[in-house]
N, C-alpha and C positions, 0 to 999 in steps of 0.2 A: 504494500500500500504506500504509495509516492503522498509525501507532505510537502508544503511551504512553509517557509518564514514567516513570521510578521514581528517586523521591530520597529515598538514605540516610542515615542519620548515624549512625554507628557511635561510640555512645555511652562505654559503661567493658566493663571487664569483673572479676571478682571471682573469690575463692579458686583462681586460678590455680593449677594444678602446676607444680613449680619446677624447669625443667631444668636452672639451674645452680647448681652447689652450691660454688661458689666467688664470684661475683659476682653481684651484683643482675641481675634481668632487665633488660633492655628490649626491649619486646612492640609489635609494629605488626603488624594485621590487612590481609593482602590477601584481596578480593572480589571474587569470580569470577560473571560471569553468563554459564551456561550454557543456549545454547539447539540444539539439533542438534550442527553440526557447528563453528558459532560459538561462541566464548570469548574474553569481556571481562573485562580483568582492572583492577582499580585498590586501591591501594593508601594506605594512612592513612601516617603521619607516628610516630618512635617511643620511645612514653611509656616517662619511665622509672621507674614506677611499681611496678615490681617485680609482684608475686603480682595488685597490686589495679590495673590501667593505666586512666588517663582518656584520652580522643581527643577525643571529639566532632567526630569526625572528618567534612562532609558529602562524600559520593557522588550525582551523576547517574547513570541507565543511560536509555538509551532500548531498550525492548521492540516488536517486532511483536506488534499486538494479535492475531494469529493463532495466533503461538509463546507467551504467555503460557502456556497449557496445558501446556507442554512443556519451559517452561524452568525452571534450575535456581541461586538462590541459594550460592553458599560462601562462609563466613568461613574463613579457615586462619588461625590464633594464630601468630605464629613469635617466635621469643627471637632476637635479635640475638648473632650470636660471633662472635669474632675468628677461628676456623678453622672457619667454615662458621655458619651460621643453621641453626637447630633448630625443629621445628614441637613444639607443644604440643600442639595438638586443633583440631579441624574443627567448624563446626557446617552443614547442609544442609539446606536449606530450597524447596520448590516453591513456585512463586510465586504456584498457584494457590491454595497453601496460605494464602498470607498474603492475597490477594484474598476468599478463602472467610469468611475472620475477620472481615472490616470491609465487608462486604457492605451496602451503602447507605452507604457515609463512607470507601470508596476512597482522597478526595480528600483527608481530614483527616488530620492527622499522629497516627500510632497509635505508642506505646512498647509493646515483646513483648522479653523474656526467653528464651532458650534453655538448654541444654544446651551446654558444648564438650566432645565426645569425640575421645579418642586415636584413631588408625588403627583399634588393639584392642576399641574400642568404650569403654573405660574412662573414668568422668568427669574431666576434668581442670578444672572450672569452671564460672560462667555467664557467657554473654555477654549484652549491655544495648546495644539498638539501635533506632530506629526506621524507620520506612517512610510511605511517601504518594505516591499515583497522580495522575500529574498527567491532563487530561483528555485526550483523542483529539488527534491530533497528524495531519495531513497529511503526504505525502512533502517538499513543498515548504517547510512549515513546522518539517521535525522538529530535535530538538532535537543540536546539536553534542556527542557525549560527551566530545571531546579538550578541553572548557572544563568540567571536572571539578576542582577540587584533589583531587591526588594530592602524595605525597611526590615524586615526579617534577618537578616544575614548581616545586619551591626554591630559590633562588638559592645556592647554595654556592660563591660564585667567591670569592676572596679579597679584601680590601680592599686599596686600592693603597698601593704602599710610598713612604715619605716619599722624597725624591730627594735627595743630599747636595748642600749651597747652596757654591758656588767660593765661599773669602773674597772680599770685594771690596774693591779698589785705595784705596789709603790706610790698611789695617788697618794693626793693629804685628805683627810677624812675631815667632817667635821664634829668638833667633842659632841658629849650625847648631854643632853641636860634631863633630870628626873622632873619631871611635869605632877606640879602642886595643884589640887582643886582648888577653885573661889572660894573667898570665906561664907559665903554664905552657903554652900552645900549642894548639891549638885537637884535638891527637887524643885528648887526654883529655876533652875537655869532650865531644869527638860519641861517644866512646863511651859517658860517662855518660848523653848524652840516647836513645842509642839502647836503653839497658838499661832507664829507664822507659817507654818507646814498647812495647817489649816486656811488660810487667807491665800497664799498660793491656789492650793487644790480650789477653790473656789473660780478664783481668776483666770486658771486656765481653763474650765469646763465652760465657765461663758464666756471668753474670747472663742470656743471653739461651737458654741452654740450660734454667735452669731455669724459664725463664717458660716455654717451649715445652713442658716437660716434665710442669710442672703443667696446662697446658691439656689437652695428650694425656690424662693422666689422669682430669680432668672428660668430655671427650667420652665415655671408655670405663665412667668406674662411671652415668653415666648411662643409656648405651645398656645397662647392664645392670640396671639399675632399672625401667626399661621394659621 
């Protein structure tokens, strides 16, 4: 069974709608190629560009040259949130549609503009992408897609932590001193510490309530904006 290429580069995207009305976006496009009952998905990296996001993002897919007729391009916009990620607008694409456009120059890298629409149909933007068909691909030859950059395949592991160095033999030490309690006794000092331990824990369970509570209210005048 002979395949094709297809390699994206999911360029910017412009006048975004703004789902959050408390913090700046950040916008990373997952690409969906759908063909029957098959669905690849890969994913960009995420720009914090707000309304206007740059990527330049490259994607591979590899297509059966039989299912091109029948397969199906998605971009889905999504806004990055701390309580849940929010989609923007979709844009959907036939890929014979984009074949039909560059009919004799398949092979050449083409830039095309779209539409992103809400679920609702409403515009929420354009998206700015390109496309290019690579030539006829053998089974034996066809192209690996899991060697795609995705946001996936990032190294997010932490850097290693410095290690504390033993002094070493012959440092100068310093003398030890024998530690005296207050004269007043040490149950007044632990009730004092226990009474700010108290005003802390307070402080911080409503500085975190009212982050919590402002986010709940972005989710919700949102979802009623929409």
């Amino acid at each position: 069974m002979d395949h094709c290429g297809l390699d994206i580069t999911v360029i910017s995207a412009s006048a975004l709608k703004n789902v959050n009305f408390f913090m700046k976006m950040g916008v990373y496009v997952v690409v969906s190629l759908v063909a029957g009952n098959s669905v690849t998905k890969q994913q960009t990296h995420v720009s914090k560009g707000g309304k206007n996001p740059i990527w330049s993002h490259r994607i591979k897919f590899l297509v059966e040259e039989s299912a091109t007729q029948n397969s199906t391009l998605i971009f889905s916009l999504m806004s990055r949130r701390v309580l849940g990620d929010r989609i923007i607008g979709e844009v959907s694409i036939p890929v014979r549609e984009l074949l039909e456009c560059v009919s004799g120059s398949e092979t050449k890298e083409h830039v095309v503009e779209y539409q992103v629409r809400s679920i609702r149909g409403k515009a929420r933007g354009t998206l700015t992408f390109s496309h290019k068909f690579k030539e006829r691909i053998s089974q034996t030859n066809k192209i690996n897609n899991n060697n795609a950059t995705s946001i996936d395949s990032v190294n997010t592991s932490c850097p290693p932590c410095n290690a504390y160095v033993m002094p070493q033999q012959g440092a100068p030490s310093y003398p030890q001193v024998q530690y005296r309690p207050p004269a007043q006794g040490y149950n007044s000092y632990q009730g004092h510490h226990h009474y700010g331990g108290s005003l802390k824990g307070k402080f911080g369970f409503g500085l975190a309530s009212v982050l919590i509570g402002g986010l709940l209210v972005e989710n919700m005048v949102s979802d009623a904006v929409e």
